[in-house]
C-alpha positions as CSV (number, residue, x, y, z in Angstrom):
1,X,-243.4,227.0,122.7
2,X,-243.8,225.0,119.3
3,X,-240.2,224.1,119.1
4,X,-240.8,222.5,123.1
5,X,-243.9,220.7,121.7
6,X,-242.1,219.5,118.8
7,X,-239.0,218.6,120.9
8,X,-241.2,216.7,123.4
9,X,-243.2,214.4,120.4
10,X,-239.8,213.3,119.1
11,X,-238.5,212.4,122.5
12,X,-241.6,210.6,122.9
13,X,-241.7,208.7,120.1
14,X,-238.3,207.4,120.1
15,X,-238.8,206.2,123.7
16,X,-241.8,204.7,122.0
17,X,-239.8,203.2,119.2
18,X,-236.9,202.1,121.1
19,X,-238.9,199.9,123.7
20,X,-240.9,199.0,121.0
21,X,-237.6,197.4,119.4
22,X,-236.6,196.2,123.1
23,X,-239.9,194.3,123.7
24,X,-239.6,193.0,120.1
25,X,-236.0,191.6,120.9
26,X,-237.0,189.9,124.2
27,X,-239.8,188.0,122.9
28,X,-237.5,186.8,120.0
29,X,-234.1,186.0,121.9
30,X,-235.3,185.9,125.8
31,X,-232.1,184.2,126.7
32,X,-229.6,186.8,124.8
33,X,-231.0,189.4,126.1
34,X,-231.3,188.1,130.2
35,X,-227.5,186.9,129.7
36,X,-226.6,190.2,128.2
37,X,-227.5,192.3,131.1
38,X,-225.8,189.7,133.3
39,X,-229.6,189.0,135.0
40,X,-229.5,186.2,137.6
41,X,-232.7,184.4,135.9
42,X,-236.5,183.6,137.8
43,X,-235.4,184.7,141.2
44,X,-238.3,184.4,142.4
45,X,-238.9,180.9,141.7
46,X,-239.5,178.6,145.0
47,X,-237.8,175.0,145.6
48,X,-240.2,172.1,144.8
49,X,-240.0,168.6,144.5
50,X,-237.1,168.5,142.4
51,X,-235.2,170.7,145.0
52,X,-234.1,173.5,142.8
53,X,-233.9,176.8,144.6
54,X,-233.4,180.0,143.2
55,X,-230.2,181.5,141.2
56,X,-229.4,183.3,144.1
57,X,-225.7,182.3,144.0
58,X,-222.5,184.1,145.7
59,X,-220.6,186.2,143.2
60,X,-217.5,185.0,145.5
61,X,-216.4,181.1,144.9
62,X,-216.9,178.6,147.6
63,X,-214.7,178.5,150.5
64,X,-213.8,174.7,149.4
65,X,-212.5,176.3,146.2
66,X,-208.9,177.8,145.5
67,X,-210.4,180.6,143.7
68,X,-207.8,180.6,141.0
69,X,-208.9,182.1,137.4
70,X,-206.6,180.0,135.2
71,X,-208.0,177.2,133.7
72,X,-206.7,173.4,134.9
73,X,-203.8,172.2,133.3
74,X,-204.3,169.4,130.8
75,X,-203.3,166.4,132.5
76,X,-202.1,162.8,130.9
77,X,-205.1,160.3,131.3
78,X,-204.2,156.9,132.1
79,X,-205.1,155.1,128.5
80,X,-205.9,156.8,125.4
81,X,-209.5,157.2,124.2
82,X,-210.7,156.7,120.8
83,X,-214.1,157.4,119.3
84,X,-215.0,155.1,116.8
85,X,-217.7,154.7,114.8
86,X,-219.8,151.3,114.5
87,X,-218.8,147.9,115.6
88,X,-216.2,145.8,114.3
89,X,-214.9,142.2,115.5
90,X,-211.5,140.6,114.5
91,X,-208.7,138.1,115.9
92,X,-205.3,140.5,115.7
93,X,-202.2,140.0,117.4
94,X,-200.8,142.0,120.5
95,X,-197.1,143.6,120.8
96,X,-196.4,141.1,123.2
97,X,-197.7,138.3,120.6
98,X,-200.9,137.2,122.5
99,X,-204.2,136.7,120.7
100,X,-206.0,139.8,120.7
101,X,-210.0,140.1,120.5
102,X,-210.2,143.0,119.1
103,X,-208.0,146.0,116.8
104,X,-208.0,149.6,117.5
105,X,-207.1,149.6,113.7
106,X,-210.6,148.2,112.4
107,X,-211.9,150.9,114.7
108,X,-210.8,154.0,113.4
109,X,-212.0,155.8,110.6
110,X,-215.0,153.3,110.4
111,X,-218.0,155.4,109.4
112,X,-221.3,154.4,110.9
113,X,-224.8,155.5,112.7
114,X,-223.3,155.2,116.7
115,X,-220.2,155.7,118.4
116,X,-218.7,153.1,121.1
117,X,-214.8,153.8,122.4
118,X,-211.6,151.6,122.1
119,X,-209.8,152.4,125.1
120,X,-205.9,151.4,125.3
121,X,-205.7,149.5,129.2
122,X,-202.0,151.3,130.9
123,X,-202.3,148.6,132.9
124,X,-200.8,145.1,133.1
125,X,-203.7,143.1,133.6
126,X,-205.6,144.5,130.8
127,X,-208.5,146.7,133.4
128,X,-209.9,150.2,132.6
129,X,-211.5,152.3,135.0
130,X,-215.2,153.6,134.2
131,X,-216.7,156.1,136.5
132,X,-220.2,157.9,137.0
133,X,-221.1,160.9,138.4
134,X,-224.5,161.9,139.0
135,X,-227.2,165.0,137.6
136,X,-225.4,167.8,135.7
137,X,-228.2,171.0,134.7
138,X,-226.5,173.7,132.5
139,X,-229.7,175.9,131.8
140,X,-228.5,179.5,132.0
141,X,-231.7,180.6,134.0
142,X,-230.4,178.3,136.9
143,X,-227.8,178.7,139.6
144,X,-225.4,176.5,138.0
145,X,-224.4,177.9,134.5
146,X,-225.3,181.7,135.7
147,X,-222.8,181.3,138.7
148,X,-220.1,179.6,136.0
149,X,-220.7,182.5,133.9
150,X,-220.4,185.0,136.6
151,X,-217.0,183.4,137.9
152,X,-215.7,183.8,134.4
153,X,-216.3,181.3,132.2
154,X,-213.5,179.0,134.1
155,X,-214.7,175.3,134.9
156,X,-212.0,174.9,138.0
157,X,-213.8,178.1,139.8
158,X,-216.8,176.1,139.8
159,X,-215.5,172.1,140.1
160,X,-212.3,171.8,142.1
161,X,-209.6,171.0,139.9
162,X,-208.4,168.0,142.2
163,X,-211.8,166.4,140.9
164,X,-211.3,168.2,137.4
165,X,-208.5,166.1,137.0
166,X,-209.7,163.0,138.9
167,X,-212.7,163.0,135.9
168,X,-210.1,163.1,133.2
169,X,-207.9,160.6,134.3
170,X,-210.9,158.3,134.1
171,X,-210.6,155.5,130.8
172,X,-214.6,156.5,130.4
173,X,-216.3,159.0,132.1
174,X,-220.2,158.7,132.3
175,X,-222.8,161.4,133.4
176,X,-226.7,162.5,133.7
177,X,-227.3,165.1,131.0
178,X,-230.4,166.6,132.8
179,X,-231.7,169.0,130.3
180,X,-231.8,169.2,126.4
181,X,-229.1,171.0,124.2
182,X,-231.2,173.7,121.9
183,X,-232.5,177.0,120.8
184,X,-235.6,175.6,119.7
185,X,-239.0,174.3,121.0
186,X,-241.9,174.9,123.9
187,X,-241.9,174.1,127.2
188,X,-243.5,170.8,128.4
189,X,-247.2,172.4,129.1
190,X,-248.0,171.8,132.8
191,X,-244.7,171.0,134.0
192,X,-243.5,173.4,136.3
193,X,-239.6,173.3,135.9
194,X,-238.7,173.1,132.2
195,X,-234.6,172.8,131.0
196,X,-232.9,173.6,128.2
197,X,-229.1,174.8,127.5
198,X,-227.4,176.6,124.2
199,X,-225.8,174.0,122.1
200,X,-223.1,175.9,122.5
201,X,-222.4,175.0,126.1
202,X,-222.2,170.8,125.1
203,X,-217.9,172.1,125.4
204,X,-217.8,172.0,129.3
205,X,-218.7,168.3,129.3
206,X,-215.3,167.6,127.5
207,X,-213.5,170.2,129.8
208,X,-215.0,168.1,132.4
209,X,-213.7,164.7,131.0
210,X,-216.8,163.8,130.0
211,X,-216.7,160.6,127.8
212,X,-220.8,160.3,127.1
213,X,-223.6,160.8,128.7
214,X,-227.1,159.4,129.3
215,X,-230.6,161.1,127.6
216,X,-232.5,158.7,129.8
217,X,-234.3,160.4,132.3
218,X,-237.6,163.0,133.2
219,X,-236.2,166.6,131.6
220,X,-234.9,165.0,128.3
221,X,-238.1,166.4,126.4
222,X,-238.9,169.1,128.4
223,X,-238.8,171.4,125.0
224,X,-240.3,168.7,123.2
225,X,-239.2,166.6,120.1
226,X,-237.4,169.3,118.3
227,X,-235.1,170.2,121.2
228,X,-234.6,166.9,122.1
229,X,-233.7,165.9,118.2
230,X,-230.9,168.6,118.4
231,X,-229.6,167.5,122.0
232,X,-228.4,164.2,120.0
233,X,-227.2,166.3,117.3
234,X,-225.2,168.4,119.4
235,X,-224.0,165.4,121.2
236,X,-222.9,163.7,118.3
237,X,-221.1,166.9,116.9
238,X,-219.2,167.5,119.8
239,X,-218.1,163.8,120.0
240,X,-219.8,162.6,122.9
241,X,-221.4,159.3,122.5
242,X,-225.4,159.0,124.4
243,X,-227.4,156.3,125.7
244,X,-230.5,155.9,126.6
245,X,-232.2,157.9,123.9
246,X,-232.3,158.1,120.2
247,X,-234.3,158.3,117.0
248,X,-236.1,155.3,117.7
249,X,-236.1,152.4,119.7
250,X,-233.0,150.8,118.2
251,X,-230.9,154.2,118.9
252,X,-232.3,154.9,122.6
253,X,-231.5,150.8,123.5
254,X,-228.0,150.4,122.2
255,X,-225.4,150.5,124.4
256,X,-222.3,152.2,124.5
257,X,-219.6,149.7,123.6
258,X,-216.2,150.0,125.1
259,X,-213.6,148.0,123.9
260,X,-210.2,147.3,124.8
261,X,-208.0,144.7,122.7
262,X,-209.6,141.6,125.1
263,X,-212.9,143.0,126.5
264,X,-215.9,144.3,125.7
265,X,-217.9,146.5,128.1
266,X,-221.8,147.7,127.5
267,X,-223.3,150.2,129.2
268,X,-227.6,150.9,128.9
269,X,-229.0,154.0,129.8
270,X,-232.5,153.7,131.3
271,X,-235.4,155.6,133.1
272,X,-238.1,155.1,134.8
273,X,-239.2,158.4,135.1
274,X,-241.7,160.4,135.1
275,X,-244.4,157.6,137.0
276,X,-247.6,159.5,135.5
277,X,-250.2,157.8,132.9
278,X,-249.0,160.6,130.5
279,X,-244.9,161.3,130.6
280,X,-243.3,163.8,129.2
281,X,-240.6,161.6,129.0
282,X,-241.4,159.9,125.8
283,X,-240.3,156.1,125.1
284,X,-239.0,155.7,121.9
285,X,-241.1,153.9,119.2
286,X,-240.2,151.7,115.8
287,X,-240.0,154.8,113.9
288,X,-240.2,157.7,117.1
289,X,-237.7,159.5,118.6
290,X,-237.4,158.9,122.5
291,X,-236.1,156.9,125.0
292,X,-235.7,153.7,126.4
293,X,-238.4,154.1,129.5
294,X,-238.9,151.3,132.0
295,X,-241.4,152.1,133.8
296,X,-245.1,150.8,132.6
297,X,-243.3,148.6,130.1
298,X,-239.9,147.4,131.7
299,X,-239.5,144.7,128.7
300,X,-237.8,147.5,126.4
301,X,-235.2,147.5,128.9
302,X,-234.8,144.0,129.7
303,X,-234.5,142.7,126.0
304,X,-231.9,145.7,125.7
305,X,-229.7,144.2,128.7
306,X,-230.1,140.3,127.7
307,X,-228.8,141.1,123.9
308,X,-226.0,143.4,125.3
309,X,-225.2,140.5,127.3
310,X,-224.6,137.7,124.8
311,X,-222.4,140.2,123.3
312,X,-220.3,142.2,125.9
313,X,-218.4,140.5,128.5
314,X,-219.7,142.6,131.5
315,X,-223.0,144.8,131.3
316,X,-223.5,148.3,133.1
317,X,-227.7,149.6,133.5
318,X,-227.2,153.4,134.0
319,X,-230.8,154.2,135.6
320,X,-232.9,156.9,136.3
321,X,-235.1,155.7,139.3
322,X,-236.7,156.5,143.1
323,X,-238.2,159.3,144.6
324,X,-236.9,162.5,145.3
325,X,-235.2,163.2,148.5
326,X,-235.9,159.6,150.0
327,X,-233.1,157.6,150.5
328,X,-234.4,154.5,151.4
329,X,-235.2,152.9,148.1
330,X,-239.0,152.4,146.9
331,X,-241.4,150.2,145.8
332,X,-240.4,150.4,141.6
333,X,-236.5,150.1,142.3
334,X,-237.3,147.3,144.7
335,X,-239.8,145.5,142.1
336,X,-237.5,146.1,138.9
337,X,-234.0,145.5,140.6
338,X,-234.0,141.8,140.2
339,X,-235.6,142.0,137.0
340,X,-232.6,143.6,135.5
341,X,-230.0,141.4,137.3
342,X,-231.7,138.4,136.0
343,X,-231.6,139.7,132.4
344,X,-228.0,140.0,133.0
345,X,-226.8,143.4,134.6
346,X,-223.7,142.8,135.9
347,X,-223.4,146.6,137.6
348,X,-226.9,148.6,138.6
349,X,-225.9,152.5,139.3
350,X,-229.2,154.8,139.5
351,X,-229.8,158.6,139.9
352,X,-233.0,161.1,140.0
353,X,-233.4,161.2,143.7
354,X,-231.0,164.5,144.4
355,X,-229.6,162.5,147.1
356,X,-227.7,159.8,147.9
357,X,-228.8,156.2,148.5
358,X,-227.2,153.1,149.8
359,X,-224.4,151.6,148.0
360,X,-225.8,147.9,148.1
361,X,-224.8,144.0,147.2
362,X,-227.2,141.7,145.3
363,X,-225.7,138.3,144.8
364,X,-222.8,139.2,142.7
365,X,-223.9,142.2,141.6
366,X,-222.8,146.0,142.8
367,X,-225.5,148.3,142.9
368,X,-225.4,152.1,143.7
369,X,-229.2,153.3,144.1
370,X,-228.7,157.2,144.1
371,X,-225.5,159.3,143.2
372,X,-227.8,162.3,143.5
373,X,-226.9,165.8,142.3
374,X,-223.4,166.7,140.6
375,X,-223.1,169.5,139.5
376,X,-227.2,170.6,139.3
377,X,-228.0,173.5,142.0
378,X,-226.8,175.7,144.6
379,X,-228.2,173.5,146.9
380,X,-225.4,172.0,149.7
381,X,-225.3,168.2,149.2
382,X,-223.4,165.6,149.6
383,X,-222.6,163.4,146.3
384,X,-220.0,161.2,145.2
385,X,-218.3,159.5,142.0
386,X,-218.7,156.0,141.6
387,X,-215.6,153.9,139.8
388,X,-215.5,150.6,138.2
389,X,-212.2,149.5,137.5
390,X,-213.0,146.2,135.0
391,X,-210.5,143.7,133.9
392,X,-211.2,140.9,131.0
393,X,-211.9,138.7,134.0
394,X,-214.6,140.8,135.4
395,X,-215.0,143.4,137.9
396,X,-211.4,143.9,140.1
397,X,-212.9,146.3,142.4
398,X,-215.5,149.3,143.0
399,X,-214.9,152.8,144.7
400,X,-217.4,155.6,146.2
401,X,-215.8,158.8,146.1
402,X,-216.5,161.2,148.6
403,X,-217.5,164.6,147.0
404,X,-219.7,167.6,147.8
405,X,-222.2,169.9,145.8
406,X,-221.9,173.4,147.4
407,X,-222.4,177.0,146.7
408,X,-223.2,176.3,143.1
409,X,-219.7,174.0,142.9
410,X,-218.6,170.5,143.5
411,X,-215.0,169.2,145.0
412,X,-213.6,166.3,146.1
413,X,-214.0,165.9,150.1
414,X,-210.5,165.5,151.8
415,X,-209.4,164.4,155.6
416,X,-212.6,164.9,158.4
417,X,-215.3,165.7,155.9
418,X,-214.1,162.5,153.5
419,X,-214.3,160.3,156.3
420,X,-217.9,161.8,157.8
421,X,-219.4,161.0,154.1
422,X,-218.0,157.8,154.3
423,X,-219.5,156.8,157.6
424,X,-222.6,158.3,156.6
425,X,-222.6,156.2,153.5
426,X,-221.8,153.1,155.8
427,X,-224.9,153.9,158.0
428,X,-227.2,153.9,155.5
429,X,-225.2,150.6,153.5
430,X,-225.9,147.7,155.3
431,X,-225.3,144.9,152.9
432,X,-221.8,146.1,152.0
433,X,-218.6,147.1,153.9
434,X,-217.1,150.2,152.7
435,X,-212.9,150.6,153.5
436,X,-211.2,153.8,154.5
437,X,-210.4,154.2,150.7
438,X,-214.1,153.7,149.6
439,X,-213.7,150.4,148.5
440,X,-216.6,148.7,149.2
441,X,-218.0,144.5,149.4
442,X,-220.7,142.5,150.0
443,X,-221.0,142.6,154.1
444,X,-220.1,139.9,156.2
């Protein structure tokens, strides 16, 4: 009977130890231990008002999807990409002899606080094409990242590698970081949907094509100042320039430069977002980290846009704006939009909404109110890409491309569906005219 009793306490206390050890190790490293036993995170959790429903993904891919496990081919881009580092001006000389602006030469190599890109134009006239997608949420306790991990790791099981390689072939390739990169940091107290992703997982935004990406907008300090302090560190260690945010208001209002040998291109990342007397969305001080808010003081915003336009040739405001799931535009976007095309925004495009708005016209400026989700949820949406293609004489042309945010995926839309997005996008477009192709120009 003793050697039972004495049998029992052991077990007992090693059960007691070893959940003691467990408990100890899931306070510590929550996230480890969740992805570790392959647990499809807060299942529980209802959609709100930023429409994110519960990680209840399919384990199968999406029936718009090939399902293949190999990973995309690398395919050629159109113009090579260079990161540089700081800004640099000079009269050089072309291969074909003609005065250049500008030299990839002075470019590399330079060593300073903020990357821009000199992109080499394939074609004649001397145009590159810049496109912009909308929100992209890699948390791992939401649908997205938990379904990308549960289909393998493999970026075309969860994008469609038609649009994989439609990204890359882009000169610049612009998206909504919706979430900070870090292991560090609280949640946002009272906010009831709070992101954050590993640094580690910053490498799918380059398998995407990703070029850079804006900080601007309501979930970039969701883990406060330290996460948010590493999300540009992680950025800027992976190579990927960002706008809209930085260690102070200088950072969070430059623009991204893009050069070519004749042009220079800005684009400003901006949000408006979150409306409340108290933001967690932070606007970046003299000597604070944040970002470049517009909002209850839209003059941060406007100075930024009137200095990148004495300086660039054609200027691109990247904001976060509207309500959520309203696709008529509101009362801020209607009150602000003239302000920032007569500080000189030559190109509006906005997101935060989830859904698509109108593709619009304002004098002779382009504006795209909504691009909505990406890549963000398992909700089914439709979204698009939108693509400038900019020559040193100005804008040559702009496209809306058709695309679709389903089953925790996104893919290019082809033949019946292509063409009901477009006529949905023409319905709710009335001040533009929107070809077969997706072209689309002022009305009338």
């Amino acid at each position: 009977m003793k050697e039972y009793v004495k049998l029992f306490i052991t077990v007992f206390l090693l059960v007691l130890v070893t959940g003691g050890i467990f408990l100890y190790a899931l306070k510590q490293h929550p996230d480890a231990i969740k992805n570790a036993m392959d647990m499809p995170a807060d299942p529980e959790i209802p959609e709100d008002e930023e429409n994110l429903p519960p990680s209840d993904m399919p384990e199968e891919t999406p029936d718009d999807e090939s399902g293949d496990a190999q990973a995309p081919e690398e395919t050629e881009t159109e113009a090579e990409v260079i990161d540089l580092q700081g800004v640099v001006s000079t009269d050089a000389v072309s291969e074909d002899g003609a005065e250049s602006k500008y030299n990839k030469e002075d470019f590399v190599g330079n060593a300073a606080e903020s990357m821009d890109m000199f992109v080499e134009p394939a074609s004649e006239d001397g145009s590159i094409k810049i496109g912009f997608v909308g929100d992209v949420l890699l948390d791992p306790g939401y649908a997205i990242y938990s379904s990308y991990r549960q289909r393998g790791g493999v970026l075309s099981n969860c994008i469609s590698n038609d649009l994989i390689e439609r990204m890359q072939s882009e000169d610049v390739m612009i998206v909504n970081n919706e979430f900070p990169y870090s292991d560090r940091g609280t949640p946002a107290e009272g906010k009831q949907y709070t992101f954050r992703a590993a640094p580690s997982s910053v490498s799918i935004l380059s398998d995407m094509g990703v070029d850079a990406v804006s900080v601007a907008n309501n979930h970039a300090f969701d883990y406060g100042e330290e996460a948010f302090m590493d999300t540009l560190t992680t950025l800027e260690g992976a190579g990927i320039p960002h706008i809209g945010g930085g260690r102070d208001i200088a950072e969070a209002s430059r623009p991204l430069y893009i050069y070519t040998d004749n042009m220079k291109v800005a684009v400003i990342a901006s949000s408006q977002i979150e409306r409340n007397g108290s933001p967690h969305s932070r606007a970046a001080g003299e000597n604070r980290p944040g970002m470049l808010r517009s909002f209850s003081d839209i003059e941060p915003t406007l100075a930024a846009i009137r200095k990148a336009k004495g300086e660039a040739d054609y200027v691109i405001l990247y904001i976060h704006w509207g309500t959520e799931n309203q696709v008529d535009a509101d009362w801020a976007q209607n009150e602000q939009l003239p302000k920032f095309i007569d500080a000189g925004a030559d190109c509006i495009i906005g997101g935060h909404p989830h859904i698509l708005q109108p593709l619009s016209w304002e004098g002779n400026v382009p504006v795209v109110y909504s691009l909505g989700n990406f890549w963000f949820n398992s909700k089914a949406l439709d979204t698009g890409m939108v693509e400038l293609n900019i020559s040193p004489d100005g804008l040559k042309n702009i496209r809306f491309v058709p695309c679709r945010q389903q089953g925790c995926g996104v893919s290019l839309l082809h033949d019946s569906e292509y063409n009901r997005l477009l006529d949905y996008m023409r319905s709710i477009s009335p001040k533009v005219t929107i070809d077969d192709e997706g072209y689309f120009t002022p009305a009338g």
